[in-house]
VMD Tcl script that draws the C-alpha trace (Angstrom):
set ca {
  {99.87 225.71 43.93}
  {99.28 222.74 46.11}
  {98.57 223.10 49.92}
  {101.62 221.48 50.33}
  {103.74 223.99 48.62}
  {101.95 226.82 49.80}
  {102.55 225.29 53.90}
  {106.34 224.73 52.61}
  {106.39 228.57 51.49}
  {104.97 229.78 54.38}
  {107.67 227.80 56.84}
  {110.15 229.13 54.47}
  {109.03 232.50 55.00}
  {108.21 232.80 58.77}
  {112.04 230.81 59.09}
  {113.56 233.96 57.09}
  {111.91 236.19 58.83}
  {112.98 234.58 62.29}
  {116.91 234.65 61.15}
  {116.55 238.01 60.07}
  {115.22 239.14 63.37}
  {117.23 236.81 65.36}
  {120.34 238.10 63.14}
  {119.16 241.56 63.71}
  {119.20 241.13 67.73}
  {122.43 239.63 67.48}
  {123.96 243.00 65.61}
  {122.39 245.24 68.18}
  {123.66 243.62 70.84}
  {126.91 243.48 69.06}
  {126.99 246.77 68.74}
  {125.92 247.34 72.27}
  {128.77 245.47 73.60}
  {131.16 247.26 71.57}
  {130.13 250.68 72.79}
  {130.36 249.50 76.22}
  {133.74 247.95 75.60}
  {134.66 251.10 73.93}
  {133.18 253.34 76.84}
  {135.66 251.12 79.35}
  {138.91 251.45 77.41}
  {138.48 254.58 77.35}
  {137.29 254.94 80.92}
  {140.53 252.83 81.58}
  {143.06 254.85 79.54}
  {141.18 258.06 81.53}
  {141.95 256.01 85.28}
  {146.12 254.85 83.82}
  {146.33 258.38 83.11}
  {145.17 259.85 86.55}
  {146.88 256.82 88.24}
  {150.38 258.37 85.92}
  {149.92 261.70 87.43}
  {149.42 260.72 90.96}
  {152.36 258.24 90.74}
  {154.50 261.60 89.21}
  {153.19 263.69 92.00}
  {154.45 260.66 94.50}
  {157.86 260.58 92.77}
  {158.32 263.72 92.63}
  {157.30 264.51 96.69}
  {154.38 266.78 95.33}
  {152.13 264.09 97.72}
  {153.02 264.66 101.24}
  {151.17 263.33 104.40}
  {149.92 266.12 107.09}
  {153.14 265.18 109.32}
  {155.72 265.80 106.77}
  {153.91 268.91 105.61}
  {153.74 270.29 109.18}
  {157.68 269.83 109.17}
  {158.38 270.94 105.99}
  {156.03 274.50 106.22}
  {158.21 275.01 109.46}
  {161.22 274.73 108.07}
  {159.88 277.48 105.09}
  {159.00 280.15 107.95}
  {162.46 279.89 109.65}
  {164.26 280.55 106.51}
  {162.25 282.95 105.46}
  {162.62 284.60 109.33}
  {166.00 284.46 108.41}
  {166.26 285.48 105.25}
  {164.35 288.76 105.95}
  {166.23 289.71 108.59}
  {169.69 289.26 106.45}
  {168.33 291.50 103.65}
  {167.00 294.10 105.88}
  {170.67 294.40 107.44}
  {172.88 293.26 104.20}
  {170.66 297.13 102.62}
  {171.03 299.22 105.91}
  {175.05 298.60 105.63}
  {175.55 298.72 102.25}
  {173.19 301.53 101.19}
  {173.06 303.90 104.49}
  {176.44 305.68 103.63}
  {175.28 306.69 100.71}
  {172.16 308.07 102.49}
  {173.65 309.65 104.89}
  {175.97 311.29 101.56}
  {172.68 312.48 100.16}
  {171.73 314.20 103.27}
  {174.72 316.78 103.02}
  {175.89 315.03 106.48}
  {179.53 316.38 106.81}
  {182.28 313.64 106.59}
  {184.00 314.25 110.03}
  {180.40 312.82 111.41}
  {180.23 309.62 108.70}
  {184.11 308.52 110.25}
  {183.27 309.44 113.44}
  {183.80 306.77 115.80}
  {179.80 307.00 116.75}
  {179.43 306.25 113.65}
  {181.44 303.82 113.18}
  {179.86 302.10 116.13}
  {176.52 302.27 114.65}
  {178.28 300.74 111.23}
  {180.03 297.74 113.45}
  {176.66 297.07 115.52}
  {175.28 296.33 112.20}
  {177.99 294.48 110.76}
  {177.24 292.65 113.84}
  {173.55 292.24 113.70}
  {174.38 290.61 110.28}
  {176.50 287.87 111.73}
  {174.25 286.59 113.94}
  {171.09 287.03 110.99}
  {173.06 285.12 108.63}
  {174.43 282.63 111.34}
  {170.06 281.49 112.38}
  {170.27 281.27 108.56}
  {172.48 279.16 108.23}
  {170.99 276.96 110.81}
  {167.40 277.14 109.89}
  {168.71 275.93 106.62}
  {170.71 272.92 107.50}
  {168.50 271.85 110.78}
  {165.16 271.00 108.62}
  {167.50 269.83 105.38}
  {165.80 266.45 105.61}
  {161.98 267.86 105.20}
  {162.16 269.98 102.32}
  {163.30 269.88 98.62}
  {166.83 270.39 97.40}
  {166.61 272.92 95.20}
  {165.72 275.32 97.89}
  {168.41 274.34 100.30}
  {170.70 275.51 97.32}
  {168.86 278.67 96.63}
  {169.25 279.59 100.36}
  {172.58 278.48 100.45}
  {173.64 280.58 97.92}
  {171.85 283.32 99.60}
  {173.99 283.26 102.79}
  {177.33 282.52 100.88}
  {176.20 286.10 100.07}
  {175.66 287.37 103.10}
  {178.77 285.80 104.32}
  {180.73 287.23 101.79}
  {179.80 290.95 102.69}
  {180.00 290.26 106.47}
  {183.99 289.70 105.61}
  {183.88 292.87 103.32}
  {183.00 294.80 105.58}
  {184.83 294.01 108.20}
  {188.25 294.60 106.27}
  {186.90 298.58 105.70}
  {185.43 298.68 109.62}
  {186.99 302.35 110.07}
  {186.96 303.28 106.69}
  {184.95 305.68 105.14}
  {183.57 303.23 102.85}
  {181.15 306.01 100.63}
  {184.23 307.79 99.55}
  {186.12 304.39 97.85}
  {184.62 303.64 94.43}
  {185.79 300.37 94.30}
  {184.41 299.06 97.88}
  {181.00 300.14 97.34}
  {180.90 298.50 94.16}
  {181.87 295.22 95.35}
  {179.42 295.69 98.77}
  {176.43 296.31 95.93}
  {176.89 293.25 93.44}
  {177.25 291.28 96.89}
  {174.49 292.86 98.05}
  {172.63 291.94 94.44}
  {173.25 288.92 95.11}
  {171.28 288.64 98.40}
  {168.48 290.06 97.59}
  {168.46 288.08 93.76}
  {168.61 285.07 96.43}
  {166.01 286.15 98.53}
  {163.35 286.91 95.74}
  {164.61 283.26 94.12}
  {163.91 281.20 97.33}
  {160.75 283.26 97.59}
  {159.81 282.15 94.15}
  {160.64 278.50 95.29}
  {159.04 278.61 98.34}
  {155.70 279.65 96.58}
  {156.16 277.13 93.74}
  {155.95 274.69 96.04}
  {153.18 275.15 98.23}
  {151.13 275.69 95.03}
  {152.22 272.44 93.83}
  {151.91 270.30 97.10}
  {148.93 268.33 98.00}
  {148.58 266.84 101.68}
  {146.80 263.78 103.01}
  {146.01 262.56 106.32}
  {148.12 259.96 105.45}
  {149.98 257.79 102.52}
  {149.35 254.12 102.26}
}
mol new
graphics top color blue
foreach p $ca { graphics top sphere $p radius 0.5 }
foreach p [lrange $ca 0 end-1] q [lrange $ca 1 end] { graphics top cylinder $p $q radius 0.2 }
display resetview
């Protein structure tokens, strides 16, 4: 083979070998790139996905500044001031008669008119429980959600409800007709049903509420 040839051969040869390598630089960095561009859509998709969620928690009030928390977790402690106090009263009237049955206590003392002061203090005490109620409820309606404005709502419609009750029977011996304490038990079912519902609410809610310093 002439030098001529074997020079040509060699060029060949170290040109091959130079596309090869240059070829083979090219497919690394190729496949570089798309890892990296694989690495940011799904960095991307990971951020629309976080950016979904905070936009739900935004429409759906679940992102609150500090100020509108601070009004809001008010507004929680004076219903639930109130709604304490109505349940405590709503079982003292509806459930002491029957106490006071179980005791062997002899019926001239359960229609005595002590006792029927006691039994219209109460009645009264109820009134003016279900009456702050009422108010906490409506005066902070603005700063918290509506599902537990209707959950309390329903609660005091309750109370409400057995408030008039009793004060048809006011006199009566109320243990001794069937049919009365019935009716005083589903309504007062119904309070406490409400109470442990708001409750419920209540909790749901602070465990899904996050607060900032402030929204932009």
């Amino acid at each position: 083979m002439t030098d001529a040839a074997n020079t040509a051969l060699l060029t060949a040869g170290a040109s091959l070998v130079a596309a090869l390598i240059s070829g083979g630089i090219a497919l690394w960095n190729s496949g570089r790139t798309n890892a990296n561009t694989l690495k940011i859509e799904s960095l991307k998709g990971a951020v629309d996905k976080d950016l979904e969620k905070l936009k739900a928690k935004l429409t759906h009030g679940q992102i609150v500044s500090s100020t509108q928390w601070n009004a809001e977790f008010a507004s929680y402690q004076a219903i639930w001031k109130g709604m304490v106090a109505v349940r405590t009263l709503a079982t003292k009237i509806v459930l002491r008669e029957d106490e006071l049955v179980g005791l062997g206590l002899p019926t001239e003392y359960l229609a005595s008119a002590g006792r029927v002061e006691i039994r219209k203090q109460l009645i009264q005490k109820l009134a003016e429980a279900s009456k702050s109620l009422l108010l906490a409820i409506h005066n902070s309606a603005p700063f918290y959600p509506g599902p537990i404005r209707q959950a309390a709502n329903e609660t005091h419609k309750a109370a409400k409800a057995l408030f008039d009750w009793q004060m048809r029977a006011l006199g009566q011996l109320i243990a001794e007709d069937e049919q009365f304490a019935k009716e005083n038990k589903t309504l007062l079912h119904a309070i406490i049903k409400g109470v442990d519902g708001v409750e419920s609410l209540i909790r749901d809610r602070l465990a899904a509420v996050e607060v900032v310093n402030s929204i932009t």
